[in-house]
C-alpha positions as CSV (number, residue, x, y, z in Angstrom):
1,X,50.7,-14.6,76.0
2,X,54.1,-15.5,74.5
3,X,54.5,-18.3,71.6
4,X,57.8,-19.0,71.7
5,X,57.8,-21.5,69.4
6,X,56.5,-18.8,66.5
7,X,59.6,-16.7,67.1
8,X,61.5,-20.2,66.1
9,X,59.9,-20.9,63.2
10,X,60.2,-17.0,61.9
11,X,64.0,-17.7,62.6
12,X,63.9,-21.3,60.6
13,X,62.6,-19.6,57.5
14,X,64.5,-16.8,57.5
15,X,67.9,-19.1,58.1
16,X,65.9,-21.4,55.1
17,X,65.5,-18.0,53.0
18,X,62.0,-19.3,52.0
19,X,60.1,-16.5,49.3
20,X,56.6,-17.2,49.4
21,X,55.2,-19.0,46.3
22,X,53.8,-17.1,43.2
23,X,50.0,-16.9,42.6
24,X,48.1,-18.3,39.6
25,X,47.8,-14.9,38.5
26,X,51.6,-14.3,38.2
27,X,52.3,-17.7,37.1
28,X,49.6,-17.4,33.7
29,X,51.0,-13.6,33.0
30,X,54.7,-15.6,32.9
31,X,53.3,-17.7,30.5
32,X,51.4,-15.0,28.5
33,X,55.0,-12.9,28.3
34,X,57.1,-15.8,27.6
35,X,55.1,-17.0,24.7
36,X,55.0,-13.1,22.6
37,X,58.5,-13.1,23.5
38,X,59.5,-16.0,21.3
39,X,56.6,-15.1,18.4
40,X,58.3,-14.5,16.0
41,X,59.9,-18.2,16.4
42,X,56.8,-19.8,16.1
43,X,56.2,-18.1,13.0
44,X,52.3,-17.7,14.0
45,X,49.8,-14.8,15.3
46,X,48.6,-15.4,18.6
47,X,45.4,-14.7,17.8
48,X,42.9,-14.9,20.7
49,X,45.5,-16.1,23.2
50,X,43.5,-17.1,26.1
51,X,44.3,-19.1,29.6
52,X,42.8,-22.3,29.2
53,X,44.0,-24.8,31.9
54,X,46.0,-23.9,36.0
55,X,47.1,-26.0,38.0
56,X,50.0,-26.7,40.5
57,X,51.9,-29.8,40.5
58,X,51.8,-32.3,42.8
59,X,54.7,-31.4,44.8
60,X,53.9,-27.8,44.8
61,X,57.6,-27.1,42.5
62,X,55.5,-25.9,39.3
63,X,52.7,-24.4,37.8
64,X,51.5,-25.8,35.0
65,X,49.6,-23.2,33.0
66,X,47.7,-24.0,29.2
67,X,47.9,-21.3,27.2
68,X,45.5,-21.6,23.4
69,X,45.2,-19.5,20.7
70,X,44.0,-19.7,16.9
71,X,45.4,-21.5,14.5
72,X,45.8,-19.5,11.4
73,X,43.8,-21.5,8.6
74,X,42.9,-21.3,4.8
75,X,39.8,-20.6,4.7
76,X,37.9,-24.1,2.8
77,X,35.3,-23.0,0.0
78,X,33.5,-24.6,-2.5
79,X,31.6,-23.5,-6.1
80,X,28.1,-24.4,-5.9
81,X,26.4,-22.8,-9.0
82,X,27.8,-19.8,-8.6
83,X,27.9,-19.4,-5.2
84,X,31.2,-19.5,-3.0
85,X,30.1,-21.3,0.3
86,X,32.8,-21.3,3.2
87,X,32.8,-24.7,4.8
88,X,35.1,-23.4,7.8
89,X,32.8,-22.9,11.2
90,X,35.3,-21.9,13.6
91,X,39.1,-21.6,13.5
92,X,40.7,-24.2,15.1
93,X,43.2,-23.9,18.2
94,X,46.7,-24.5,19.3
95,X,47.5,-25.5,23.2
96,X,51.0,-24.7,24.9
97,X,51.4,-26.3,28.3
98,X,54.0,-24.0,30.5
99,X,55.6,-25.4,33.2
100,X,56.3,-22.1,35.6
101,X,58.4,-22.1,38.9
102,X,56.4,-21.5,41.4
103,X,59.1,-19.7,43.6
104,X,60.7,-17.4,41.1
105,X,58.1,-17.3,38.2
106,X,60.1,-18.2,35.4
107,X,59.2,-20.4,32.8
108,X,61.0,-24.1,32.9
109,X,59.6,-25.9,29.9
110,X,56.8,-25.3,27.0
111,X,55.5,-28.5,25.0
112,X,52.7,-28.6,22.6
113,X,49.9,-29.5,24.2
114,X,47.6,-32.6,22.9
115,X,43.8,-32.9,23.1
């Protein structure tokens, strides 16, 4: 059985030079590489760098990956009658929000990211 009209779409993206979109996967290791490349300009450790939030845009352009990590803190103590008691539970974090190409993989934009 011939599908002639298959043999014109195969012709229309190959004339359209289409590259099929990256995966979620590739778009978060983008983000991962992007952010220990500029480190040492944030003047932080990434400490416990994690993916937190994926998603695609809307229009299928970007990914928008949420990278976190934790925020290097003094530690808050106290004196109680001799005793030194730390009053800090759990570090707290920092969010980046990458906006990826989703053709090519590169990064477009990073902005702090609010909770």
């Amino acid at each position: 059985m011939s599908l002639p009209f298959l043999s014109t779409i195969l012709v229309k993206c190959i004339d359209l030079n289409l590259t099929p979109m990256i995966d979620i996967r590739n778009a978060a290791n983008s983000a991962v590489i992007y952010i220990q490349g500029i480190q040492d300009l944030l003047q932080t450790s990434l400490d416990n760098l994690r993916l937190e939030e994926a998603e695609i845009s809307e229009d299928s352009d970007f990914w928008l990956i949420t990278l976190g990590y934790d925020k290097p803190e003094r530690k808050s103590t106290s004196s109680l009658g001799g005793m030194n008691l730390d009053f800090s539970r759990y570090p707290s974090r920092e969010y980046k929000l990458f906006k990826i190409n989703a053709d090519s993989g590169e990064v477009a934009a990073m902005k702090i990211r609010e909770l």
